[in-house]
C-alpha positions as CSV (number, residue, x, y, z in Angstrom):
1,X,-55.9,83.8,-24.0
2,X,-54.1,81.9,-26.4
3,X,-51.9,84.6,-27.1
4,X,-51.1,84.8,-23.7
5,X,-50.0,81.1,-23.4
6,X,-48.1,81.1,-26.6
7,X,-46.0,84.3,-25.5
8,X,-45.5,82.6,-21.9
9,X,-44.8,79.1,-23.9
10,X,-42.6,81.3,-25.7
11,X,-40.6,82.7,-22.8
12,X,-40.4,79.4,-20.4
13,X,-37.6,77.7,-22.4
14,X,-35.8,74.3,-20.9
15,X,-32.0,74.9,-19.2
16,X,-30.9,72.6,-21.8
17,X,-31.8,74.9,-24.0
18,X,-30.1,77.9,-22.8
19,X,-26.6,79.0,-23.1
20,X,-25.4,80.3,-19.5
21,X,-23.8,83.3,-21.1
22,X,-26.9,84.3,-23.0
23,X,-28.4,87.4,-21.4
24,X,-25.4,88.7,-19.1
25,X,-24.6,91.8,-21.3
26,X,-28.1,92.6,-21.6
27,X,-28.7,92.3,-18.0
28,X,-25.2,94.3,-17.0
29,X,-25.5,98.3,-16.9
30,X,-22.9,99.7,-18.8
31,X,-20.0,100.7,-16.6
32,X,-17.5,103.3,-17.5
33,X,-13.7,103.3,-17.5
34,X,-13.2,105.0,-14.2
35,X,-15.8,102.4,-12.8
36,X,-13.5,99.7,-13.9
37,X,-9.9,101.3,-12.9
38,X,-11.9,101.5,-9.1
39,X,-13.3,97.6,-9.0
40,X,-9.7,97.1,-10.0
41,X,-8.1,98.7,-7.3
42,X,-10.6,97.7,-5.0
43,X,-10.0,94.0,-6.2
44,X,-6.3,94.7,-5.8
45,X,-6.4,96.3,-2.8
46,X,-7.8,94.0,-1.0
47,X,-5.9,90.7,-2.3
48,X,-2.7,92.1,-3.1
49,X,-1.5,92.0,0.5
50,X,-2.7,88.8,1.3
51,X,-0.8,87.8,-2.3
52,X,2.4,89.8,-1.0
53,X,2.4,88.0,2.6
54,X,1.8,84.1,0.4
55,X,4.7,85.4,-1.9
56,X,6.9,86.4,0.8
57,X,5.9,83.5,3.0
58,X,7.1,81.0,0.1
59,X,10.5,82.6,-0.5
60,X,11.0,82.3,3.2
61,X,9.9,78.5,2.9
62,X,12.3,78.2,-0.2
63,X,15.5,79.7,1.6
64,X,14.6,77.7,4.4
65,X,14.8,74.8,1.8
66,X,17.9,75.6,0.4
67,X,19.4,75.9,4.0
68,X,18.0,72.6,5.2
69,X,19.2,70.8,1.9
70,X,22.7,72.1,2.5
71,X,22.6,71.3,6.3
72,X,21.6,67.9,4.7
73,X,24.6,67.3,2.5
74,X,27.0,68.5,5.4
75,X,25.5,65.5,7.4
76,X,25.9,63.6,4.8
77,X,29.1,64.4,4.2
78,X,29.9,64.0,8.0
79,X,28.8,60.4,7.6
80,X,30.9,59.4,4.7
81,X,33.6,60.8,6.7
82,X,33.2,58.6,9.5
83,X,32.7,55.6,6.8
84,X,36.4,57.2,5.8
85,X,37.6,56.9,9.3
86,X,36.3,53.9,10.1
87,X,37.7,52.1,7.0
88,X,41.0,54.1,7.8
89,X,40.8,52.5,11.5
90,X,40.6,48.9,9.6
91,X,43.1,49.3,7.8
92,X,45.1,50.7,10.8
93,X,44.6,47.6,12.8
94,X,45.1,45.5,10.0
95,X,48.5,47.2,9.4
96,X,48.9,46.9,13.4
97,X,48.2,43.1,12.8
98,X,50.6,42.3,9.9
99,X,53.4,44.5,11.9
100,X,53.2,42.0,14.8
101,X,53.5,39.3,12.2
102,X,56.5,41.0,10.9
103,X,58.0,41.2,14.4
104,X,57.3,37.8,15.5
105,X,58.9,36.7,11.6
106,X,61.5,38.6,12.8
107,X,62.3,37.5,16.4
108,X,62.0,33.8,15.2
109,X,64.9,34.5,12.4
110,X,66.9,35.9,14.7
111,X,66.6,33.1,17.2
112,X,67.2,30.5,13.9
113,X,70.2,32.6,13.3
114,X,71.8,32.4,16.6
115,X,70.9,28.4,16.9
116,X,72.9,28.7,13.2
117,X,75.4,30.6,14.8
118,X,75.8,27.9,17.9
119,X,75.5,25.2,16.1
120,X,78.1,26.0,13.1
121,X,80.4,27.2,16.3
122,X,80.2,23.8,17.9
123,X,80.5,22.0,14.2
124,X,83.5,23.9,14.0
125,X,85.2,22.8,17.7
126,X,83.9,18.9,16.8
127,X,85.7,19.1,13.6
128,X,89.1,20.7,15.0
129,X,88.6,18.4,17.6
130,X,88.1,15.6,15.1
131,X,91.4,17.1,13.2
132,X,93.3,16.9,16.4
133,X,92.8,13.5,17.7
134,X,93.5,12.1,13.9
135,X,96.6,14.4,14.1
136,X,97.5,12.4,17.8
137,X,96.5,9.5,16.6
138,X,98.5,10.1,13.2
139,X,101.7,11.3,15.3
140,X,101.1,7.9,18.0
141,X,101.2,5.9,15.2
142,X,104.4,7.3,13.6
143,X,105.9,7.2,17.1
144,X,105.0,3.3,17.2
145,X,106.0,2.6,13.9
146,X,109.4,4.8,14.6
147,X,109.7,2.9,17.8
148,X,109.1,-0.9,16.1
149,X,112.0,0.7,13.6
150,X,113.9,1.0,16.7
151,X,113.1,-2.3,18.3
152,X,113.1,-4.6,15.2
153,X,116.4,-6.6,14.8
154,X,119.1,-4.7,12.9
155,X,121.5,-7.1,11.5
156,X,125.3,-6.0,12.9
157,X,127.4,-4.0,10.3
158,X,130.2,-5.9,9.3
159,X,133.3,-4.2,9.7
């Protein structure tokens, strides 16, 4: 009985002791070529559609990604053209703004210009006015003085 326990001591060993690959060739049957080629297929067979479908399935979900990125950067660049416009449209109104400025600049110079106008006009008729009365006045007192000639004692000629 000793033997007995020794050989089952022998046999029991601990999992830590045991390699998980020990055994597995011993335990396979031997399988030939054509067995092999057949699980192969088989394996194939029976994954390779489902594979296909995933494969297929992801290059749809790509293209699909390429599309919706490009759809994307149209928006985008949809939105950075109404940015464009609406900084156009500021600079439209601010134009628009300045222009009235220019107009009203313009309507006042033009109303200085024909006060200017009147008032050099009426400078002008003061002064030839001005001229005139000093010419009357100049030609009234030559008459006076002319006339005090005329009246002022000549002494009589002696013959």
């Amino acid at each position: 009985m000793k033997d007995g326990r020794k050989k089952e001591a022998q046999l029991i060993k601990y999992p830590s002791d045991v390699s998980p690959d020990e055994g597995v060739v011993e335990d396979l049957p031997l399988i030939g070529e054509k067995a092999v080629e057949q699980l192969t297929e088989g394996l194939l067979s029976h994954y390779l559609p489902d594979l296909q479908r995933s494969k297929s399935a992801l290059q749809e979900l790509t293209q699909n990604q390429v599309v919706l990125l490009e759809t994307l950067e149209q928006e985008i660049s949809k939105f950075k053209e109404c940015n464009s416009i609406l900084e156009i449209n500021a600079l439209f109104l601010e134009a628009k703004h300045y222009h009235n400025k220019l107009v009203n600049i313009r309507n006042e110079m033009m109303m200085l210009h024909e006060k200017t106008s009147k008032l050099k006009k009426r400078a002008l008729k003061l002064q030839q006015k001005r001229q005139k009365e000093e010419l009357e006045r100049e030609q009234q007192r030559e008459k006076e003085l002319e006339r005090e000639k005329q009246l002022t004692a000549k002494p009589a000629r002696r013959t």
